[in-house]
C-alpha positions as CSV (number, residue, x, y, z in Angstrom):
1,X,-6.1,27.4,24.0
2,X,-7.1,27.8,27.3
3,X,-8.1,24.7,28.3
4,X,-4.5,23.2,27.1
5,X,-2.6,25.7,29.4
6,X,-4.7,24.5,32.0
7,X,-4.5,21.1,31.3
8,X,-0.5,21.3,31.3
9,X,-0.4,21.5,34.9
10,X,-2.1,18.0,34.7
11,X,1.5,16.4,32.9
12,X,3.0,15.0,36.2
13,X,0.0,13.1,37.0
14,X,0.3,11.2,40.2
15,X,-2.0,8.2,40.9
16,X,-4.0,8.6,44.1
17,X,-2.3,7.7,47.6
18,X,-3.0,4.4,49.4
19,X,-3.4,4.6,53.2
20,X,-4.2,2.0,55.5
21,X,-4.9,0.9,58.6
22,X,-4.3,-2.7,60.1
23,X,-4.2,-5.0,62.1
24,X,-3.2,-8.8,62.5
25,X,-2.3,-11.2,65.5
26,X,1.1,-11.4,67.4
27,X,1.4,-15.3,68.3
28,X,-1.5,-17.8,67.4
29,X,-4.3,-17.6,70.2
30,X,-2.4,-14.4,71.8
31,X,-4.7,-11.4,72.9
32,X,-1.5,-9.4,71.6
33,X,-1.9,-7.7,68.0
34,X,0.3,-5.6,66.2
35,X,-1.1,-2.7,64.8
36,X,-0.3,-1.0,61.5
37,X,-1.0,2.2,59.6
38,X,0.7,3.6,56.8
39,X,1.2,5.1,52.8
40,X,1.5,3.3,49.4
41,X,2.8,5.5,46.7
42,X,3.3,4.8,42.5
43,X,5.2,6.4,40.6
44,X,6.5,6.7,36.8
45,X,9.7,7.3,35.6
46,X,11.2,10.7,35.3
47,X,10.8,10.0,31.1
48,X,7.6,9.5,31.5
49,X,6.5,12.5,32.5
50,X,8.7,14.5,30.3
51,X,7.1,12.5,27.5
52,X,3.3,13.3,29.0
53,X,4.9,17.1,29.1
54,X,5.6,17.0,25.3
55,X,2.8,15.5,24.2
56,X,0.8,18.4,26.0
57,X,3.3,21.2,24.7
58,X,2.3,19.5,21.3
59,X,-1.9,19.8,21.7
60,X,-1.0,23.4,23.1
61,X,0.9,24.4,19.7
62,X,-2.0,22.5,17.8
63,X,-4.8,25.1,19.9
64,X,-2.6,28.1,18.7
65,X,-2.6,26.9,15.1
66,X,-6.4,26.7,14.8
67,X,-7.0,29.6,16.7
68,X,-4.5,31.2,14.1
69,X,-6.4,29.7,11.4
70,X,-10.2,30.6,12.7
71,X,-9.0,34.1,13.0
72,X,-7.2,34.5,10.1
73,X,-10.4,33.0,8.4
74,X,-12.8,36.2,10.4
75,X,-10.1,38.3,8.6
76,X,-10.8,36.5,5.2
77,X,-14.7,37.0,6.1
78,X,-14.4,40.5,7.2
79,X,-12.2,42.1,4.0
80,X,-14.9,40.2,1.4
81,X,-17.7,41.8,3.2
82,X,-15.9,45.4,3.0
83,X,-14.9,45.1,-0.6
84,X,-18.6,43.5,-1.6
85,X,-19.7,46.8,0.4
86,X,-17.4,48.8,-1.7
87,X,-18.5,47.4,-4.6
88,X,-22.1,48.0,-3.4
89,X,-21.5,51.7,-3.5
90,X,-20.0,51.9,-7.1
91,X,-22.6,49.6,-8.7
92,X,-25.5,52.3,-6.9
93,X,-23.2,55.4,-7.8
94,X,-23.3,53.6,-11.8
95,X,-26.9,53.4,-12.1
96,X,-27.5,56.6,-9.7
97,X,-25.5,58.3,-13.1
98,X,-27.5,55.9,-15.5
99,X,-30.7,57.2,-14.2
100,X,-30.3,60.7,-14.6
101,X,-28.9,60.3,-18.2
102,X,-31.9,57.9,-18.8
103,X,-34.2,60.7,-17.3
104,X,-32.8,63.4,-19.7
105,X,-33.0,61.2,-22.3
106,X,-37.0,59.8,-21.1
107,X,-38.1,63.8,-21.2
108,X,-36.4,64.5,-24.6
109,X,-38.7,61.1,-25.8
110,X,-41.8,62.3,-24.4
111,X,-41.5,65.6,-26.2
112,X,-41.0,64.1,-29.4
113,X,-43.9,62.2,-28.8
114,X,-46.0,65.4,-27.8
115,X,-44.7,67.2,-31.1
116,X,-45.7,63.8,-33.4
117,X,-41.9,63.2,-34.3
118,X,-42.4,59.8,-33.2
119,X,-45.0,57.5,-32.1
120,X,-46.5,55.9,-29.3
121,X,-44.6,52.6,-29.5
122,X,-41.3,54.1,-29.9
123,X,-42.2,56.4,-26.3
124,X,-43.5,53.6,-24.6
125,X,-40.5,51.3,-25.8
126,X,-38.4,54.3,-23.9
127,X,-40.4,54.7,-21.0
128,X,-40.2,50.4,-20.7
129,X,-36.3,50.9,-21.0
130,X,-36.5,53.8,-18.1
131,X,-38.5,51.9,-15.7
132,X,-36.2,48.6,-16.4
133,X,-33.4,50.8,-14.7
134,X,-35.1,51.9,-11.8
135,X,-36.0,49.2,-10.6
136,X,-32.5,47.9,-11.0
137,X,-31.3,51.0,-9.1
138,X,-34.0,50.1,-6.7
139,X,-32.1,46.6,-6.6
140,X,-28.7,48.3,-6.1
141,X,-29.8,50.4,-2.9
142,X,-31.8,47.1,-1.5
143,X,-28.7,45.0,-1.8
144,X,-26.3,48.0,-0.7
145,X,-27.8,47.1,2.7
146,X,-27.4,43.8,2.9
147,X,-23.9,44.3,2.1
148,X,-23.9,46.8,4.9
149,X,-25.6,44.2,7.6
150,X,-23.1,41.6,6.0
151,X,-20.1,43.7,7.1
152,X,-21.6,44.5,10.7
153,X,-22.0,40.9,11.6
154,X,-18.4,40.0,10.1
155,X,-17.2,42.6,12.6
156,X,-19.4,42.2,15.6
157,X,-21.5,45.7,15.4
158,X,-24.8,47.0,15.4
159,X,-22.9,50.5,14.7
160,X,-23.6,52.5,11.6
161,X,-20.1,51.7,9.2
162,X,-18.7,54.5,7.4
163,X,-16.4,53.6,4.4
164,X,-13.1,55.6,4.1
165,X,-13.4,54.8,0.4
166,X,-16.4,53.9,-1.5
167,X,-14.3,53.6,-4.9
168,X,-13.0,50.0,-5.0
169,X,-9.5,49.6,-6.1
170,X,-7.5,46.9,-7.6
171,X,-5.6,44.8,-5.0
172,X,-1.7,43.8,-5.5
173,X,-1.5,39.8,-5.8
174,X,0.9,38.1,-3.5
175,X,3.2,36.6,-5.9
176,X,4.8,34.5,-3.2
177,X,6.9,31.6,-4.4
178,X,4.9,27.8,-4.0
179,X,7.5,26.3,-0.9
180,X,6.5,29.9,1.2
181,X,3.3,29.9,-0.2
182,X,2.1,26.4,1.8
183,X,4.0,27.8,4.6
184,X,2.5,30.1,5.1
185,X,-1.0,28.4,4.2
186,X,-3.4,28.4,8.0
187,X,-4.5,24.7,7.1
188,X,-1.0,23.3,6.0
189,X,0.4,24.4,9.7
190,X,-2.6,22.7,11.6
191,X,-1.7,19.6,9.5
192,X,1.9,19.8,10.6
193,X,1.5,20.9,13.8
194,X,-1.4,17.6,14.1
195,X,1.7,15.3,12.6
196,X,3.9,16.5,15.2
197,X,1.1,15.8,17.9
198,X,0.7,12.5,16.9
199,X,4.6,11.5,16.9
200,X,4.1,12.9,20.5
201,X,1.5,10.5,21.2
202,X,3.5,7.5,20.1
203,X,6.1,8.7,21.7
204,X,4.1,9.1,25.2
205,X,2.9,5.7,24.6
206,X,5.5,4.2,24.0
207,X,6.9,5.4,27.4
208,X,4.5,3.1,29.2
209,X,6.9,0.3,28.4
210,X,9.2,1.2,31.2
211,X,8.4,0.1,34.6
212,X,7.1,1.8,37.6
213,X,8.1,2.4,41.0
214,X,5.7,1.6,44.1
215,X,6.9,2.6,47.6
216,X,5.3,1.7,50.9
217,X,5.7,3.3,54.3
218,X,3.9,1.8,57.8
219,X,4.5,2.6,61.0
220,X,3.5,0.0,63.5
221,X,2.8,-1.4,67.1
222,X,3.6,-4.3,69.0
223,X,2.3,-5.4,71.9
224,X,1.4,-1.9,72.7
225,X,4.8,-0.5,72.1
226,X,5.5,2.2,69.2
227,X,9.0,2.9,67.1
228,X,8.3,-0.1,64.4
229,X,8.5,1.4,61.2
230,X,8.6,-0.5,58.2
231,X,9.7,0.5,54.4
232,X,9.5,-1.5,50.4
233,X,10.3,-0.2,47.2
234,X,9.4,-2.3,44.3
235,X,8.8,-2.0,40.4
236,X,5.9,-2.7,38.5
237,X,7.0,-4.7,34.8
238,X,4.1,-4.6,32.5
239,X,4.0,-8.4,31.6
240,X,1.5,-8.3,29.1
241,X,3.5,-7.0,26.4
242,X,1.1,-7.7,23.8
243,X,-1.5,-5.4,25.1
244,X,1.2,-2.0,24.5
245,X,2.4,-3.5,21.2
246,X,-1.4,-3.2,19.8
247,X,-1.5,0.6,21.5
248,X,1.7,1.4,20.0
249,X,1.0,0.6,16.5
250,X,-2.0,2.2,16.8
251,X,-0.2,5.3,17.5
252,X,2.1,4.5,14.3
253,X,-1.1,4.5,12.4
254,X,-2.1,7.2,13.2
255,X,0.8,9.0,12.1
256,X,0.5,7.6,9.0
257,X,-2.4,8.8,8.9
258,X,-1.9,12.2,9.7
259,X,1.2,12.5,7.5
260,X,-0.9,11.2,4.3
261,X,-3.6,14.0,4.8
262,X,-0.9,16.7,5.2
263,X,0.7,15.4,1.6
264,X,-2.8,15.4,0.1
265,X,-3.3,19.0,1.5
266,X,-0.6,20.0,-0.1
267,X,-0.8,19.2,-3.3
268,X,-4.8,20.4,-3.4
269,X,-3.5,23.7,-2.1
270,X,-0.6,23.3,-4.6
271,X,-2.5,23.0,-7.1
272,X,-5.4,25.5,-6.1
273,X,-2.8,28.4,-5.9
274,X,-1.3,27.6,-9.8
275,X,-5.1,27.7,-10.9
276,X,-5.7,30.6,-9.2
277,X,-2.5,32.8,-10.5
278,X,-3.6,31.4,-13.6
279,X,-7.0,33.5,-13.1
280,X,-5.4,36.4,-11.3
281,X,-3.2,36.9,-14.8
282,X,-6.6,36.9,-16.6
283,X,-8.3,39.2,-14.9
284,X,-5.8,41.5,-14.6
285,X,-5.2,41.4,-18.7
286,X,-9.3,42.1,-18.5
287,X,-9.1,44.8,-16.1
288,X,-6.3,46.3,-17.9
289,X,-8.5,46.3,-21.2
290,X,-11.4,47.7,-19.2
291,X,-9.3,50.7,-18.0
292,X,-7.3,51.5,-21.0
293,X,-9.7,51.3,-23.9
294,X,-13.7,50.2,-22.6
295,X,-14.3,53.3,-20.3
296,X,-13.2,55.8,-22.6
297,X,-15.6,54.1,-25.3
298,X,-18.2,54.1,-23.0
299,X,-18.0,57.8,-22.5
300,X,-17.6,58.1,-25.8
301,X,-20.9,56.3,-26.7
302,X,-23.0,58.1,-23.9
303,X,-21.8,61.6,-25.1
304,X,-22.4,60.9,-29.0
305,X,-25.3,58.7,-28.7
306,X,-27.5,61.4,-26.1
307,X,-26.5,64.1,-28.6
308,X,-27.7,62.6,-31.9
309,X,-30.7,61.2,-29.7
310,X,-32.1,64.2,-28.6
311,X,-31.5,65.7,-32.4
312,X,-33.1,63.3,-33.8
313,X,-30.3,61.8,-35.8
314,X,-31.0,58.3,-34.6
315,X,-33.8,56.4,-33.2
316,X,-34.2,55.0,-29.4
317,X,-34.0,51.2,-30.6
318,X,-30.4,52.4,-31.8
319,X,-29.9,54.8,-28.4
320,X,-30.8,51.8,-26.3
């Protein structure tokens, strides 16, 4: 972005100014010269610059699009690494619960062993079972911090990040219609804005048709005496028209060009965003489910099922 603010300064380009010196004779075989020194200047039309000027205020709104679009994409970087942190800390806090209860439960099998209520397979079959957990609470606390280091490099820090919440929550979905939707899409607006940059373009080149203005100042001495001045204006007519027909539908091609990959963004995106409310739906039916009926069976279970373990109603096979 920058470099295009700079470069707009650069619009009304002026070719570099001639200036001679010279000299030629008066009369044929005369010692007498006259003596000349002056300026040539080239100039575009007034549209032609103005075109150059929008073409430039075009590449500058294209820099702001994808510098909106690379930061909205550190945002998108920067909320999956806090929720996959979040989600870090409920899967340790689950098995952190699970290991206790397993613990209880590995003492109560051990005693039974020790008393001869049950044998050594069925002990070792629960000791297996309690060692398969720890090492996946092991897992949990090793891959809590690389979600931590994850979310210090999305946000630029070495320092120590503290969650407000460590108990993920359920996010609203942005039920936006599909016209706002693509508007609002980071990578739709590049593709627009690059359509609109290459209209510029053809536009700017286009302008090179018209002719341009050359003036010429000299000042000049004859015979040793000054006050000689001299002026020309004159146009410059491209003649070789074939040469800017070829640029020019080059420039047409390449709106075509852009213009076709906008319409074929659009309808991926278009089609993305149906698939994925299609998805959101379903996981919010399963979520639903898992709120409303599985976590009160699961309680359920793990309260009856420690009980009748440890009083020997049922065995660990049928615990487990």
């Amino acid at each position: 972005v920058q470099r295009q603010e700079a470069l707009q300064g650069a619009t009304f380009d002026l070719p570099k100014t001639r200036i001679f010196i010279g000299q030629e004779e008066a009369r044929l075989n005369s010692p007498r010269a006259i003596n000349s020194i002056g300026a040539s200047q080239r100039l575009s039309l007034p549209m032609v610059y103005q075109k150059a000027s929008q073409l430039q205020n075009e590449r500058l709104s294209l820099a702001n699009r994808q510098q909106s679009q690379v930061r909205q994409q550190q945002v998108k970087q920067v909320r999956q690494a806090y929720y996959q942190l979040q989600y870090g800390y409920a899967r340790l806090s689950l098995y952190q619960r699970l290991d206790s209860v397993f613990a209880n439960y590995q003492k109560a099998a051990d005693m039974r062993y020790e008393t001869g209520e049950t044998g050594k397979l069925k002990q070792l079959a629960s000791e297996t079972r309690y060692q398969q957990l720890r090492v996946k609470l092991n897992q949990a606390r090793s891959d809590l911090q690389v979600y931590h280091q994850q979310l210090q490099q999305a946000v630029n820090t070495s320092d120590t990040l503290v969650l407000a919440d460590q108990e993920p929550k359920p996010l609203p979905a942005p039920w936006l219609p599909d016209s706002a939707a693509l508007e609002q899409n980071p990578r739709i607006q590049v593709k627009e804005q690059a359509v609109n940059k290459a209209q510029a373009a053809y536009e700017r080149q286009r302008a090179e048709l018209w002719p341009a203005l050359s003036l010429t100042y000299r000042a000049q001495t004859v015979n040793g005496q000054s006050g000689f001045y001299g002026f020309m204006a004159g146009l410059r007519v491209p003649l070789a028209f074939w040469s800017y027909d070829s640029r020019n539908e080059a420039a047409e091609i390449q709106i075509a060009r852009q213009e076709a990959r906008l319409a074929n963004l659009a309808n991926e995106t278009q089609s993305r965003i149906r698939q994925q409310r299609i998805q959101v739906r379903q996981y919010q039916k399963q979520l639903a489910f898992y709120q409303e009926q599985r976590l009160q069976q699961a309680e359920q279970l793990l309260s009856t099922a420690g009980q009748q373990y440890e009083q020997g109603a049922i065995t660990y096979p049928v615990y487990a």
